[in-house]
NULO-54096 format. One record per residue: residue in three letters; x, y, z of N, C-alpha, C in turn. Coordinates in Angstrom, 1 decimal, always signed. Example, Ala and Ser with C-alpha at 12.3 -4.5 7.8 and 13.67 -1.06 7.14 Angstrom:
! residues 2
PT, ALA, +13.2, -5.7, +7.8, +12.3, -4.5, +7.8, +13.2, -3.3, +7.8 $
PT, SER, +12.8, -2.2, +7.1, +13.7, -1.1, +7.1, +12.9, +0.0, +7.9 $
//
This chain:
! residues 219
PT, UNK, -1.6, -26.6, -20.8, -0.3, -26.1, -20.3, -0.4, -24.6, -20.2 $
PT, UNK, +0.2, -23.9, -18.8, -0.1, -22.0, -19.2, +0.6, -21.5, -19.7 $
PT, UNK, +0.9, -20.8, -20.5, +1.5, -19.9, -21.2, +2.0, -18.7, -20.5 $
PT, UNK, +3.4, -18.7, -20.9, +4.4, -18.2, -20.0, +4.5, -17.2, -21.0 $
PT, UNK, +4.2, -15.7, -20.9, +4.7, -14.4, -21.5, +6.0, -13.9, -21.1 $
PT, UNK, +6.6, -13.7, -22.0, +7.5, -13.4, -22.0, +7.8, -11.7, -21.9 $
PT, UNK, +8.9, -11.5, -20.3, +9.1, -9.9, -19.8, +9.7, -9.3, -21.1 $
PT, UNK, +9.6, -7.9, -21.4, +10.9, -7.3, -22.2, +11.7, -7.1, -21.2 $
PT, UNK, +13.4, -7.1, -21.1, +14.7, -7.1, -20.8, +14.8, -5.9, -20.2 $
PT, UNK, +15.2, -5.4, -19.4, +15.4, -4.1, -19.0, +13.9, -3.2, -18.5 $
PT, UNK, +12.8, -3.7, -18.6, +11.6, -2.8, -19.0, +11.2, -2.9, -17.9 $
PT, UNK, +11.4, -1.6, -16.7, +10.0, -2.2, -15.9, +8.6, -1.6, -15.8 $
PT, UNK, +8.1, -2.8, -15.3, +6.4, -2.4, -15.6, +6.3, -3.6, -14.5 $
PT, UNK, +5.5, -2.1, -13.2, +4.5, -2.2, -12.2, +3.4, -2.0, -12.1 $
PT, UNK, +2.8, -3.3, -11.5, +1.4, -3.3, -11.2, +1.2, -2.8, -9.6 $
PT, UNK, +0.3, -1.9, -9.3, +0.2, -1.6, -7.9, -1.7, -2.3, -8.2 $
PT, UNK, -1.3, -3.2, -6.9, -2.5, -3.7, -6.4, -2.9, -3.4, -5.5 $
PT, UNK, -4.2, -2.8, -4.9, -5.1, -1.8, -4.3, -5.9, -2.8, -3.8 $
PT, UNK, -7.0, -2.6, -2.3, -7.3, -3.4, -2.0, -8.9, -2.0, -1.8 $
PT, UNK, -8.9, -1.0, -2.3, -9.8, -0.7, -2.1, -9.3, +1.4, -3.1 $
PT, UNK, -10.2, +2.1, -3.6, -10.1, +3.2, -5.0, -9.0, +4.0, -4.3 $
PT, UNK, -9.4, +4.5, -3.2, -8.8, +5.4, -2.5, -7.4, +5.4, -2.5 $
PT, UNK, -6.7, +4.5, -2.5, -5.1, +4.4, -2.9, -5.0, +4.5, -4.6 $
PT, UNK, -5.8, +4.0, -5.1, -5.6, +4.3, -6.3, -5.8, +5.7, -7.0 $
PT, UNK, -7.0, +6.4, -6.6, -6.6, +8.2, -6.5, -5.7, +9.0, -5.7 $
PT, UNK, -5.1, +8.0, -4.8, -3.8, +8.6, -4.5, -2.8, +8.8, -4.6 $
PT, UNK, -2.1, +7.5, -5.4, -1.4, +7.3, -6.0, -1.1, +8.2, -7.0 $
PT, UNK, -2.2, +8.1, -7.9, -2.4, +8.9, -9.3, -2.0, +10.3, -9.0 $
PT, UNK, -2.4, +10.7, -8.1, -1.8, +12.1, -7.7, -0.7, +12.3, -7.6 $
PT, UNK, -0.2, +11.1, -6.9, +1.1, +11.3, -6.6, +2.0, +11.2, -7.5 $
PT, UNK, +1.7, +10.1, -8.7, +2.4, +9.8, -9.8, +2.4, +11.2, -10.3 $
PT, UNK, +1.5, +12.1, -10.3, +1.5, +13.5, -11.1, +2.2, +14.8, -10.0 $
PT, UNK, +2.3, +14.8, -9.3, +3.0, +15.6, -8.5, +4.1, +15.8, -7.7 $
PT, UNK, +4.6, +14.2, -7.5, +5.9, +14.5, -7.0, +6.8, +14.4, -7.9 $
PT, UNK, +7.9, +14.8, -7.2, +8.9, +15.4, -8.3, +10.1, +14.1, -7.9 $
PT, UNK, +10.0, +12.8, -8.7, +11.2, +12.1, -9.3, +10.6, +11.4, -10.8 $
PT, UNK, +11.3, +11.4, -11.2, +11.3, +10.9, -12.5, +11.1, +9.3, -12.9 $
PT, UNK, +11.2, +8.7, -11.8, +11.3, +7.1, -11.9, +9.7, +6.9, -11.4 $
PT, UNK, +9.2, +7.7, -10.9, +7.8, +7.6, -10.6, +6.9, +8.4, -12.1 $
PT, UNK, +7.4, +8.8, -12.5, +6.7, +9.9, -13.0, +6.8, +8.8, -14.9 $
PT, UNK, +7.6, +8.1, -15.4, +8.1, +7.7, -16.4, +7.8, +6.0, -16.1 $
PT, UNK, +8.0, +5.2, -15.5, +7.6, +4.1, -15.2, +6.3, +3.5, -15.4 $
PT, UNK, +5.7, +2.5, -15.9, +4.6, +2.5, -16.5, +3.8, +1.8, -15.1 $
PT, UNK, +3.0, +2.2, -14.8, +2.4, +1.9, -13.0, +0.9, +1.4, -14.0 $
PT, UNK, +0.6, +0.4, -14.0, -0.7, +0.2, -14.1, -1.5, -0.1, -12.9 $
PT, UNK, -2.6, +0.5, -11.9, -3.3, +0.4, -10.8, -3.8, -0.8, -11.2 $
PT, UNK, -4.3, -1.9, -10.5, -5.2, -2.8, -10.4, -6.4, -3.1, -9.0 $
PT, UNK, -7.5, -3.2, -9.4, -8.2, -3.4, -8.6, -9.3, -4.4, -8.5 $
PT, UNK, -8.5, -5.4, -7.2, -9.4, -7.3, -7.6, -10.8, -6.3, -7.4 $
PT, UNK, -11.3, -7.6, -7.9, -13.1, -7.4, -7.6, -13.2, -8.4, -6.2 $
PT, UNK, -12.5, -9.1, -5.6, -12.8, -9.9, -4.6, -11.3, -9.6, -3.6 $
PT, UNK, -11.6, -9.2, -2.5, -10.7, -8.4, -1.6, -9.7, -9.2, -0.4 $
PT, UNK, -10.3, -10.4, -0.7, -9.9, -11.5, +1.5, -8.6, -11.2, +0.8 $
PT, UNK, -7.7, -11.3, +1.8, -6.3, -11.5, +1.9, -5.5, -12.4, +0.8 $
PT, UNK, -6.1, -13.5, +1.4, -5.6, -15.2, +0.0, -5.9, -14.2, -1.5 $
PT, UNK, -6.7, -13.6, -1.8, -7.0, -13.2, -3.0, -5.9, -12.0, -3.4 $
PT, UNK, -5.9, -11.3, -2.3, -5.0, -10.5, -3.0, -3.7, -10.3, -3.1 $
PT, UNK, -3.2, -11.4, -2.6, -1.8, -12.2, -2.7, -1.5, -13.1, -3.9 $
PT, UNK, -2.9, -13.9, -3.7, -3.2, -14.8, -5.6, -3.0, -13.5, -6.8 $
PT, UNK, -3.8, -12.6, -6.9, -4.1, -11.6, -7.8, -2.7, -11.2, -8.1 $
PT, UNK, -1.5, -10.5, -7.0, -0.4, -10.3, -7.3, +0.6, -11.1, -8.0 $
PT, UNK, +0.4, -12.3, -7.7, +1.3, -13.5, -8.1, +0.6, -13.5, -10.0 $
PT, UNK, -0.5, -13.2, -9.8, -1.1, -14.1, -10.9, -0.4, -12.4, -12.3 $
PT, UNK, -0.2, -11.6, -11.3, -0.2, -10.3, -12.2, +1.7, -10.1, -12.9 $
PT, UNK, +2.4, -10.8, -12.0, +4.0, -11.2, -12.1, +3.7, -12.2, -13.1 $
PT, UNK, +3.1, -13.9, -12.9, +3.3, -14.3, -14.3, +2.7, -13.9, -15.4 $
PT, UNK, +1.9, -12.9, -15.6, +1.5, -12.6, -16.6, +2.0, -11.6, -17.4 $
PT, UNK, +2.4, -10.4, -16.4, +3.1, -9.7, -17.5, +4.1, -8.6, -17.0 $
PT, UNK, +3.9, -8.4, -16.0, +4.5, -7.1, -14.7, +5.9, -8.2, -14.6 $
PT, UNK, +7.2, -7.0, -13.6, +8.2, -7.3, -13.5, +8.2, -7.3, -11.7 $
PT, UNK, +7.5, -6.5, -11.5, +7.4, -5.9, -9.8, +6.0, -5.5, -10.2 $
PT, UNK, +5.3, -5.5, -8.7, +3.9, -5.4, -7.8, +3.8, -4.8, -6.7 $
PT, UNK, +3.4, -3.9, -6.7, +3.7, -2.8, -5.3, +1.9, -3.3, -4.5 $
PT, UNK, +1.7, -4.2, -4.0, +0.5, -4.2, -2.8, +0.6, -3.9, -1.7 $
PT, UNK, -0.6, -3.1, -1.8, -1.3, -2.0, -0.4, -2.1, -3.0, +0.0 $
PT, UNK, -2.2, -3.1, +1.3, -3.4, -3.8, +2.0, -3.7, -3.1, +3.5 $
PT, UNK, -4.9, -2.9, +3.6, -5.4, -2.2, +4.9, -5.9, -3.3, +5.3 $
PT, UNK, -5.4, -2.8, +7.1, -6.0, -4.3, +7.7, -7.4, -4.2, +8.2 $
PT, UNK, -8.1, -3.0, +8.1, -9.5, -3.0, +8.4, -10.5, -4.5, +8.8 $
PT, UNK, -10.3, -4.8, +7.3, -11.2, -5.9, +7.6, -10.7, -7.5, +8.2 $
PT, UNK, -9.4, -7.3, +7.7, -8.5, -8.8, +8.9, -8.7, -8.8, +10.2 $
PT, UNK, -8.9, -7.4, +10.7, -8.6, -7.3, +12.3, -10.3, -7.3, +12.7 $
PT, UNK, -11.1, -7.7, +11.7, -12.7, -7.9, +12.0, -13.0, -9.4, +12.0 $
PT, UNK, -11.9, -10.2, +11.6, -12.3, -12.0, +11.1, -11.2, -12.6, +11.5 $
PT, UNK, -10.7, -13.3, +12.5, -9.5, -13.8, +13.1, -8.8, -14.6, +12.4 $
PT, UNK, -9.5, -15.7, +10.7, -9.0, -16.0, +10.0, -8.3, -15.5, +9.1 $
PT, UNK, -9.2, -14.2, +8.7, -8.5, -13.7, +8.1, -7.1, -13.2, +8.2 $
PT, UNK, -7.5, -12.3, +9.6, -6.1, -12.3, +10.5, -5.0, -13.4, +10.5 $
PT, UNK, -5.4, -14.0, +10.6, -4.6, -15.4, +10.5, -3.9, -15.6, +9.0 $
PT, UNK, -4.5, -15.7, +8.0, -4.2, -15.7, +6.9, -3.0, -14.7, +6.8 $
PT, UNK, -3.3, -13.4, +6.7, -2.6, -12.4, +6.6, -1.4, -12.5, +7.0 $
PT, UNK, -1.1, -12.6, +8.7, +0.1, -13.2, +9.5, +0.7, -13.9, +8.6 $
PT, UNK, +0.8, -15.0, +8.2, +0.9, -16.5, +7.8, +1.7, -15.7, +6.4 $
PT, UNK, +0.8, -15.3, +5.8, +1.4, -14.7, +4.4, +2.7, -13.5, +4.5 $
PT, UNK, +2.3, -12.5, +5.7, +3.4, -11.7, +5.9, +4.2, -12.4, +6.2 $
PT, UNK, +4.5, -13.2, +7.4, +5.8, -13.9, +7.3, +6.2, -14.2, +6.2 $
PT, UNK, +6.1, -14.8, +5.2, +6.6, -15.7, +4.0, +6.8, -14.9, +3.4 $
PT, UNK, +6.5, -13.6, +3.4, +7.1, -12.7, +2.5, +8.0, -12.2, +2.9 $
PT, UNK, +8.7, -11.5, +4.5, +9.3, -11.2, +4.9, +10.9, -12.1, +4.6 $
PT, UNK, +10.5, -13.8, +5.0, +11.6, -14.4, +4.6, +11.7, -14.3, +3.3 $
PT, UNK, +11.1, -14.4, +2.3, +11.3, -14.0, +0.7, +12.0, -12.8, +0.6 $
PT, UNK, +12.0, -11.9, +1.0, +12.6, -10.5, +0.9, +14.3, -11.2, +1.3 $
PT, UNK, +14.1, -11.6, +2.6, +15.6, -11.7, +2.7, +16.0, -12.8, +2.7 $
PT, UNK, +15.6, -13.8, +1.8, +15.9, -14.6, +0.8, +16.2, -16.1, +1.5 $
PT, UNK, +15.6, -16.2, +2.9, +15.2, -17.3, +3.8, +14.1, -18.7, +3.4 $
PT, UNK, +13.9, -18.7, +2.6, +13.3, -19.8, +2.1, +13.9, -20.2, +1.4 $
PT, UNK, +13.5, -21.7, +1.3, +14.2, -22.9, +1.2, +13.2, -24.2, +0.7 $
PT, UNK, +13.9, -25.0, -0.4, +13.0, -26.1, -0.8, +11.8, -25.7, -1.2 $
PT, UNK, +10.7, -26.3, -0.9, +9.1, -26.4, -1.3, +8.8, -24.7, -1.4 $
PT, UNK, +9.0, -24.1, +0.1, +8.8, -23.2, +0.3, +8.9, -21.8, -0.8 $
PT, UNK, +10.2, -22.3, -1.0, +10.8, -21.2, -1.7, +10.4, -21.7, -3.3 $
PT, UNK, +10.1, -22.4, -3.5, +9.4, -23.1, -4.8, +8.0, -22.3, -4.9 $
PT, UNK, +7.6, -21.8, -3.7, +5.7, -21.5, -3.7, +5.6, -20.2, -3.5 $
PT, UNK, +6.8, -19.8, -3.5, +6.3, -18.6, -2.6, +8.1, -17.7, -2.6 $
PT, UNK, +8.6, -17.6, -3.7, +10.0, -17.0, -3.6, +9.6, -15.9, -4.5 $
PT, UNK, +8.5, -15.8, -5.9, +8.0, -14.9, -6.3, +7.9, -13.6, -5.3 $
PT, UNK, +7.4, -13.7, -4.3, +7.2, -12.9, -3.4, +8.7, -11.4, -2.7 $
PT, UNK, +9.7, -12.4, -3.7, +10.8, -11.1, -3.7, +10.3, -10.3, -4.4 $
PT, UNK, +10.0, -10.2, -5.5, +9.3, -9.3, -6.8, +8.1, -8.5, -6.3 $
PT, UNK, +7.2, -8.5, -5.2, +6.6, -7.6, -4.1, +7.0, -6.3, -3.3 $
PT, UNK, +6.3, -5.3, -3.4, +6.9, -4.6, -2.2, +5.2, -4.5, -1.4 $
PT, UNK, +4.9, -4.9, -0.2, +3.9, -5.4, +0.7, +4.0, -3.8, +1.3 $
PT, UNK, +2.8, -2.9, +0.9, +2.7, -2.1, +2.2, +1.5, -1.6, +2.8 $
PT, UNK, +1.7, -2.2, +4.2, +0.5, -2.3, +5.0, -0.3, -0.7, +5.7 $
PT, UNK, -1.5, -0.9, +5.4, -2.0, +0.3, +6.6, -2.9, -0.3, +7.6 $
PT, UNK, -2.9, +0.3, +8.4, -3.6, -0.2, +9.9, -4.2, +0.7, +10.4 $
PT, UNK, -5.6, +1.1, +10.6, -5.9, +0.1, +9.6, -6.9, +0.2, +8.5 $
PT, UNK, -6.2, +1.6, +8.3, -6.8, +2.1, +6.5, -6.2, +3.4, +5.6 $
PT, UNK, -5.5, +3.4, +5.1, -5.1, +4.3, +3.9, -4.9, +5.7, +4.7 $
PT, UNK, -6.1, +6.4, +5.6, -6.8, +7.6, +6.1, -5.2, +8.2, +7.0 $
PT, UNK, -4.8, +6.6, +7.7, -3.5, +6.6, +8.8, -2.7, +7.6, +8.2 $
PT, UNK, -2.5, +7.7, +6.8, -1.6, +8.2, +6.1, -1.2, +9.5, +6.0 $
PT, UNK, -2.8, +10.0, +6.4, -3.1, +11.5, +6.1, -2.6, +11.8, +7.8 $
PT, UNK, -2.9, +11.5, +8.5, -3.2, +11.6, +9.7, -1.6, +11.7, +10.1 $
PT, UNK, -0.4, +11.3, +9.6, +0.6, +11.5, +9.8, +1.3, +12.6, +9.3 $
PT, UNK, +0.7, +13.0, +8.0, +1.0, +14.3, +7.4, +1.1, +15.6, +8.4 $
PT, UNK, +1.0, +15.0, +9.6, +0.6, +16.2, +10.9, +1.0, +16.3, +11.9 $
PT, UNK, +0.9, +14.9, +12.4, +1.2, +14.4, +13.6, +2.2, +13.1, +13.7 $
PT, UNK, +3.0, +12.7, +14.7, +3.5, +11.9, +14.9, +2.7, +11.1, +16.0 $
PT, UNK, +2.0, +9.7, +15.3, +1.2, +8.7, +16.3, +1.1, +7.5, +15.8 $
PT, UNK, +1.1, +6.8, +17.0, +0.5, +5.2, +16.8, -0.5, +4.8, +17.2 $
PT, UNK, -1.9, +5.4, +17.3, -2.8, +5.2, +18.2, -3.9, +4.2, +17.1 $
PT, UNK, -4.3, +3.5, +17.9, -5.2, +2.3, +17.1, -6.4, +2.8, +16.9 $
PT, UNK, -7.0, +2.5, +15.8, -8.6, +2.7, +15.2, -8.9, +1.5, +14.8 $
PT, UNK, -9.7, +0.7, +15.1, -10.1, -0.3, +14.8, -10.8, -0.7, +13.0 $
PT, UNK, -11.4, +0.5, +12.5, -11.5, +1.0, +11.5, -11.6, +2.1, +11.1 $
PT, UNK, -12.1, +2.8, +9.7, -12.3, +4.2, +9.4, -13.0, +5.0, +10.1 $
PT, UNK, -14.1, +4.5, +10.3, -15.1, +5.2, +11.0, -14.9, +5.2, +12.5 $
PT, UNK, -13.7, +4.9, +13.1, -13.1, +5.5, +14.4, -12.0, +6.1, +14.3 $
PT, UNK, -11.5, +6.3, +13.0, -10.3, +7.2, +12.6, -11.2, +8.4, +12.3 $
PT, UNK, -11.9, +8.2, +11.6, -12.9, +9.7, +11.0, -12.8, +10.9, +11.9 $
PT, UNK, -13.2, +10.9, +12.9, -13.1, +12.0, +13.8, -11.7, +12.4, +14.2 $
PT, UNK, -10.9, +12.3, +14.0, -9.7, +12.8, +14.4, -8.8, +13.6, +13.4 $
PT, UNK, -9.6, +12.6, +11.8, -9.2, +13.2, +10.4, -9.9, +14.6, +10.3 $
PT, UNK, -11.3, +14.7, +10.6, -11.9, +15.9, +10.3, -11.5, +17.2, +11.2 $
PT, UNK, -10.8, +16.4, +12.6, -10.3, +17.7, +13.2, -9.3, +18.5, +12.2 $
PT, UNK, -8.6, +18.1, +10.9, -7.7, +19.0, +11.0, -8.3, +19.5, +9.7 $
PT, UNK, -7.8, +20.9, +9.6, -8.1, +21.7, +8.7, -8.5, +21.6, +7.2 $
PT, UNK, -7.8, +21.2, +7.2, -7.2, +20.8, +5.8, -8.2, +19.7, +5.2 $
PT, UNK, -8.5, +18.8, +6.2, -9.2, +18.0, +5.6, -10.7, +17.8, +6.8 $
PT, UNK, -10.9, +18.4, +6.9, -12.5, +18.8, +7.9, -13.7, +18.3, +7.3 $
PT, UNK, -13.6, +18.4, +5.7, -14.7, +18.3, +4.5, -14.1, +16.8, +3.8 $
PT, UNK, -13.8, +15.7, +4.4, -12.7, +15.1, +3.4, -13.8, +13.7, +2.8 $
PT, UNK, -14.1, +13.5, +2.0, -14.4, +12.4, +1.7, -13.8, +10.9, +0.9 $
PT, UNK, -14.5, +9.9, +1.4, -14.5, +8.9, +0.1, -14.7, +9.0, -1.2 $
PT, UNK, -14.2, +10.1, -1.8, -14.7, +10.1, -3.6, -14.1, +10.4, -4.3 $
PT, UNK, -14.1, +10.1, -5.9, -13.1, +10.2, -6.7, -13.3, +12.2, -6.6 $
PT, UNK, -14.3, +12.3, -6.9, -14.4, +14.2, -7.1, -13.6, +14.9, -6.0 $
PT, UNK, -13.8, +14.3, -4.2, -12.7, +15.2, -3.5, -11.6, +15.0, -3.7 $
PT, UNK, -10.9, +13.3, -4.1, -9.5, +13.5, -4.1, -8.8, +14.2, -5.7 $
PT, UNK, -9.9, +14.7, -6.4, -9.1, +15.3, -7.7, -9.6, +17.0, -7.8 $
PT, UNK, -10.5, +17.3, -7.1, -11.0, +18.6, -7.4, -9.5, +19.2, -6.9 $
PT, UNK, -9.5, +20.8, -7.1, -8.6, +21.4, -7.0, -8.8, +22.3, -5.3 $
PT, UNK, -7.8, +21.9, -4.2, -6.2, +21.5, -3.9, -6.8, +20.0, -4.4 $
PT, UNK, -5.9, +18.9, -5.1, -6.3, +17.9, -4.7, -6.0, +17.2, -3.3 $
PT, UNK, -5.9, +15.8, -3.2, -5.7, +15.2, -2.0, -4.1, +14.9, -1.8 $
PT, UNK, -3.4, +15.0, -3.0, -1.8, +15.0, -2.9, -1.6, +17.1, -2.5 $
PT, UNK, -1.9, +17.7, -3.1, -2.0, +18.9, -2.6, -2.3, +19.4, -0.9 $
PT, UNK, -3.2, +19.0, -1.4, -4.1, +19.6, +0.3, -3.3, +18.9, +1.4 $
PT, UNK, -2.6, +17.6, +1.7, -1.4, +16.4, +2.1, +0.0, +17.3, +2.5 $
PT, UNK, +0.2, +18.0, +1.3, +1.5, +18.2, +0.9, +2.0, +20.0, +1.2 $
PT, UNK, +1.1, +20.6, +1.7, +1.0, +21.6, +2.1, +1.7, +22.3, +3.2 $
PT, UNK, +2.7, +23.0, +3.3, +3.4, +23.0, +4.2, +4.6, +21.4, +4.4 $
PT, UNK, +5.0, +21.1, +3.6, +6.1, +20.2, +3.9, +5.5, +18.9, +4.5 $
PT, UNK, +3.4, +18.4, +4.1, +3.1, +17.6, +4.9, +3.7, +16.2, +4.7 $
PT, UNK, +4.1, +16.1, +3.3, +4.7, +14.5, +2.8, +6.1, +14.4, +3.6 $
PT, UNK, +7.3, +15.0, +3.6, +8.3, +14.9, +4.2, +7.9, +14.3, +5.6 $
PT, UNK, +6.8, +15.5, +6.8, +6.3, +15.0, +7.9, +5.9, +13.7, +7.6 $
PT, UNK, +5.0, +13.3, +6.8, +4.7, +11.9, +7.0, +5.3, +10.9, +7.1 $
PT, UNK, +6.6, +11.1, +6.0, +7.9, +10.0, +5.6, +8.6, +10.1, +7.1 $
PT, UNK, +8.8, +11.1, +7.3, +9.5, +11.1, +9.0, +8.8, +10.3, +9.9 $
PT, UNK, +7.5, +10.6, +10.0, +6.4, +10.0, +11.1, +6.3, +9.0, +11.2 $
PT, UNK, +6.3, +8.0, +9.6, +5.9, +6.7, +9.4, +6.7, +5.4, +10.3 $
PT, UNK, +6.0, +4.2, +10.7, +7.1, +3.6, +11.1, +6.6, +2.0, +10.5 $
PT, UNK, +7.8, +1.2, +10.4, +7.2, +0.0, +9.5, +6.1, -0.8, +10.7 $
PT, UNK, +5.3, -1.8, +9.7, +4.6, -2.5, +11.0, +4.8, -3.8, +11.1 $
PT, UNK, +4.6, -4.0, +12.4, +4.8, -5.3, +13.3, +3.6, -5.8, +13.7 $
PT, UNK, +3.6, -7.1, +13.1, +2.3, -8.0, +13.1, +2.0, -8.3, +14.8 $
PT, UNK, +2.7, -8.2, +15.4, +2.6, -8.0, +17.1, +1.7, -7.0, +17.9 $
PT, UNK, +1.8, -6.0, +16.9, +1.2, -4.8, +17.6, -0.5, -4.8, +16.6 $
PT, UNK, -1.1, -5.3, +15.8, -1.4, -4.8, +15.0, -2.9, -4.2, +15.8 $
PT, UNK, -3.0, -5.0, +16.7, -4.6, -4.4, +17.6, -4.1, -3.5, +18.5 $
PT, UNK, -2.9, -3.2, +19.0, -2.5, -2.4, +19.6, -1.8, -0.8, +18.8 $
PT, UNK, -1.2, -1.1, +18.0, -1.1, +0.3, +17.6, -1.5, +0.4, +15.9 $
PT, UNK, -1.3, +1.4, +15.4, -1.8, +1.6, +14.3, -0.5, +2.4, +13.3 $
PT, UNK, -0.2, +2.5, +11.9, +0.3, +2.5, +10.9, +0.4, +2.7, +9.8 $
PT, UNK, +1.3, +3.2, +8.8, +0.7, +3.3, +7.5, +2.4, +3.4, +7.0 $
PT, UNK, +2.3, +2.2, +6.4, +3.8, +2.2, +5.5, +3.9, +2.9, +3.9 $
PT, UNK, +3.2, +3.8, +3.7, +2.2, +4.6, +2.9, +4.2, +5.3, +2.0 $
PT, UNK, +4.9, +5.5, +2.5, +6.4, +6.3, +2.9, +7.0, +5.6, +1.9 $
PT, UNK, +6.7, +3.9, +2.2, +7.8, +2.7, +0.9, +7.7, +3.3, -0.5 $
PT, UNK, +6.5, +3.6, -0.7, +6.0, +3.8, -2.2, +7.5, +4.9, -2.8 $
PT, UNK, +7.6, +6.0, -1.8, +8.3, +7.1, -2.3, +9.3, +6.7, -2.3 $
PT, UNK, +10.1, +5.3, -0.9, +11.3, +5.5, -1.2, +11.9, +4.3, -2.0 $
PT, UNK, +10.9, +3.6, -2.5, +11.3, +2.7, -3.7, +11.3, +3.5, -4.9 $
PT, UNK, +10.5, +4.2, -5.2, +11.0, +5.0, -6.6, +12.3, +5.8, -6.2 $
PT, UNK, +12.6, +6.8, -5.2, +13.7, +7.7, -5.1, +14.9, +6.7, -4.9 $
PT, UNK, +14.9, +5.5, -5.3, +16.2, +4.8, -5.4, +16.4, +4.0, -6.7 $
PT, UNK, +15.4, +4.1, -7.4, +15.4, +3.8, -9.1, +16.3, +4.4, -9.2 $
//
């Protein structure tokens, strides 16, 4: 039989599920530098599966609510869905069901399998984390199929010309919430951002990167 842990009352405690480091050093930053309190005091434990397909990191979230979290904040880049048409598929299939879960449209079986999924906040990048930065700047939807066709457009800009994958550039000093945030770049991004639609997803590109902030500024 599994053993059901019991929440403390009032307590919350978020698990943010990461599908890949780079959100998780940026987060961290951000948990240390922006200025609200419900981010800053909140106990955010990062998690990061060791096995990445989509189904997994939907299981991993669910499996992280019955165990001991109250809410689950997952980031998922679609990089590698929009490379495997199942996976794609999978993905679809699951956003929907969460979308109805959100606004509380499931029913019967469904809502028996899959209503946990209100206790989620799903935020997608399209189709990688980098989208994020890239808005700190500019207002666009232009599609990259992955990083490495976003790369050149990130290195155009100043700020981040030298930018790498690594834990040392996103913490050395400016960090990567720093160097982002320079000139009012987080505000631009939150303006820029726009939600995504599973319709467009090969056609434009995204980063719902923005939810994170405005779910804590309403704690």
């Amino acid at each position: 039989m599994a053993r059901t842990i019991k929440k403390q009352k009032g307590r919350e405690s978020i698990a943010l599920v990461v599908d890949g480091k780079d959100e998780k050093w940026y987060v961290a930053k951000a948990k240390e530098h922006y200025p609200c309190a419900a981010l800053k005091t909140v106990r955010i434990k990062p998690e990061l599966p060791e096995r990445k397909k989509v189904q997994e990191l939907f299981d991993f979230a669910k499996a992280k609510l019955d165990e001991e979290y109250t809410f689950v904040i997952l980031i998922i880049d679609l990089d590698e869905p929009l490379k495997n048409a199942k996976e794609l598929s999978t993905f679809n299939d699951l956003y929907q069901k969460y979308i109805l879960a959100k606004q509380d449209q499931l029913s019967g079986r469904r809502k028996a399998n899959y209503g946990w999924m209100q206790n989620i906040l799903l935020i997608v990048n399209n189709p990688c984390l980098e989208y994020w930065y890239l808005l700190h700047y500019n207002k666009t939807n232009k599609f990259y199929p992955d990083f490495a066709a976003l790369r050149p457009d990130l290195k155009r800009i100043p700020d981040l010309s030298n930018y790498e994958k690594s834990e040392e550039y996103y913490n050395n000093p400016p960090d990567i919430y720093e160097r982002l945030n320079k000139n009012g770049g987080l505000k631009t991004a939150r303006q820029n951002a726009v939600p995504f639609a599973p319709n467009t997803c090969k056609s434009h590109g995204c980063s719902e990167m923005n939810k994170i902030f405005d779910y804590f500024d309403t704690m």
